[in-house]
N, C-alpha and C positions, 0 to 999 in steps of 0.2 A: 125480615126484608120483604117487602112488599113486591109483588108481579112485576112492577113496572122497573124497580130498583133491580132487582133480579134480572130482567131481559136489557137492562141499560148496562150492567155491569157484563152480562156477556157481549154484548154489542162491542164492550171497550178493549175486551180481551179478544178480540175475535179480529177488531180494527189494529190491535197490537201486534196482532201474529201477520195480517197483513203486511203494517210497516216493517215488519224485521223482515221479512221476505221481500217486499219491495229494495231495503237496504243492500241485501246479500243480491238482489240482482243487479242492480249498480253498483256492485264489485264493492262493494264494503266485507271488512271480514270481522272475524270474533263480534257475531251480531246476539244479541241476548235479548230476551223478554223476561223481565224480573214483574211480580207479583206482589205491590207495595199495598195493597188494600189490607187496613188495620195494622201497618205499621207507619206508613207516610201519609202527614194530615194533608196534603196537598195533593194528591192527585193516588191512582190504582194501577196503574202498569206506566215502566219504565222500558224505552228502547234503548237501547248501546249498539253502540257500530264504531267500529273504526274505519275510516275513511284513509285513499290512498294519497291524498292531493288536495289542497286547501278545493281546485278548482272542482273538483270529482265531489266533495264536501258538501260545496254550496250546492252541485246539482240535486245531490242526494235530496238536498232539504226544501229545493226547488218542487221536487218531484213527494216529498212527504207535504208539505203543505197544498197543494193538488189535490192529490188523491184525500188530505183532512178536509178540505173546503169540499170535493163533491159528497161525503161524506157525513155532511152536518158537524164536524169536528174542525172549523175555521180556527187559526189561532190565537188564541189568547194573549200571548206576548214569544219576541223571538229574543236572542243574545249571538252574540259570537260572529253574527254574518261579517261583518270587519273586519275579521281577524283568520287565519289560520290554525287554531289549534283546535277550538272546541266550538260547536255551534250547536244549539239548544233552541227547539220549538214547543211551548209548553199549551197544548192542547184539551187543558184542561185534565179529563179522565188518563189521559194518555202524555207522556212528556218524552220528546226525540231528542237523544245527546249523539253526534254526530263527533266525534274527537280523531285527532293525528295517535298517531302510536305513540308521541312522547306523553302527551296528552292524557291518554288513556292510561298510562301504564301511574303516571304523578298522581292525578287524582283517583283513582282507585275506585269509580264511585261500583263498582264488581264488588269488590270488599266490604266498603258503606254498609251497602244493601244486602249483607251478605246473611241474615236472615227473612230474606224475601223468600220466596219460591218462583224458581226459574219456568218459565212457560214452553215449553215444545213448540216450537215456532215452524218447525220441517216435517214434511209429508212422512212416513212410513221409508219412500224410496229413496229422499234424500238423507234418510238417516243411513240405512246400509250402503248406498253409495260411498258415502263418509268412512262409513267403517272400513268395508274394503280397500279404497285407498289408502286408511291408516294403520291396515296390517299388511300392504304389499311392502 
C-alpha cells in the first residue's frame, strides 16, 4: 500500500469514528464501526446506528452529510430518506446505515459483516463510563 493509500485509509477510519460519535450524539444508540476493508468491494468502513424516530433519523443524516461534505467525503448516492425504517448515505470509503430498531434487528447487517473487525469508536472515558453503569 502506498503512503497515500495508507494516509487515505486512515483519513476514512478516522472520518468513521467521527460519524459513530457524531451518531451517539444525536441520541442514536447501538452505533458500531465495522472494518470492511478486504472483505467489502464497495467501500472500507461501515457506520450502524439505530435511530429513535424516522424524524431524529433524517436529522442524524442531515448532520452526517454536513459534516462528509466539509470533509471532502460529499455523497455519492443516498436511500431510505422516504421512508422510516432504514436510511443509507454511501460516501464512498465510508457508508452510513441509519435504521429503526425493527430495522436493525430484520436485516442484521451486525451479522452480515460479522467477520469485519469492530472499530473502537469511544474515548478511553466513554468506555468506563459504560462500564460502570453496566455493573451498577
Amino acid at each position: 500500500m502506498t503512503a497515500a493509500a495508507t494516509d487515505r485509509a486512515e483519513a476514512s477510519r478516522q472520518f468513521a469514528i467521527d460519524l459513530a460519535r457524531l451518531a451517539a450524539n444525536t441520541r442514536c444508540h447501538n452505533v458500531m464501526v465495522l472494518d470492511v476493508r478486504g472483505i467489502s468491494p464497495v467501500t472500507d468502513f461501515y457506520v450502524l446506528a439505530t435511530g429513535t424516530s424516522a424524524r431524529q433519523m433524517r436529522t442524524v443524516m442531515k448532520d452526517v452529510e454536513e459534516l462528509g461534505q466539509s470533509r471532502g467525503y460529499g455523497p455519492l448516492s443516498r436511500s431510505g430518506y422516504e421512508g422510516e425504517t432504514w436510511l443509507l448515505c454511501d460516501m464512498v470509503d465510508v457508508i452510513v446505515h441509519v435504521f429503526n430498531q425493527d430495522s436493525r434487528m430484520f436485516y442484521d447487517l451486525d451479522n452480515l459483516w460479522g467477520d469485519a473487525k469492530q472499530v473502537e469508536w469511544r474515548t478511553a472515558e466513554e468506555v468506563a463510563a459504560a462500564a460502570a453503569v453496566t455493573a451498577q
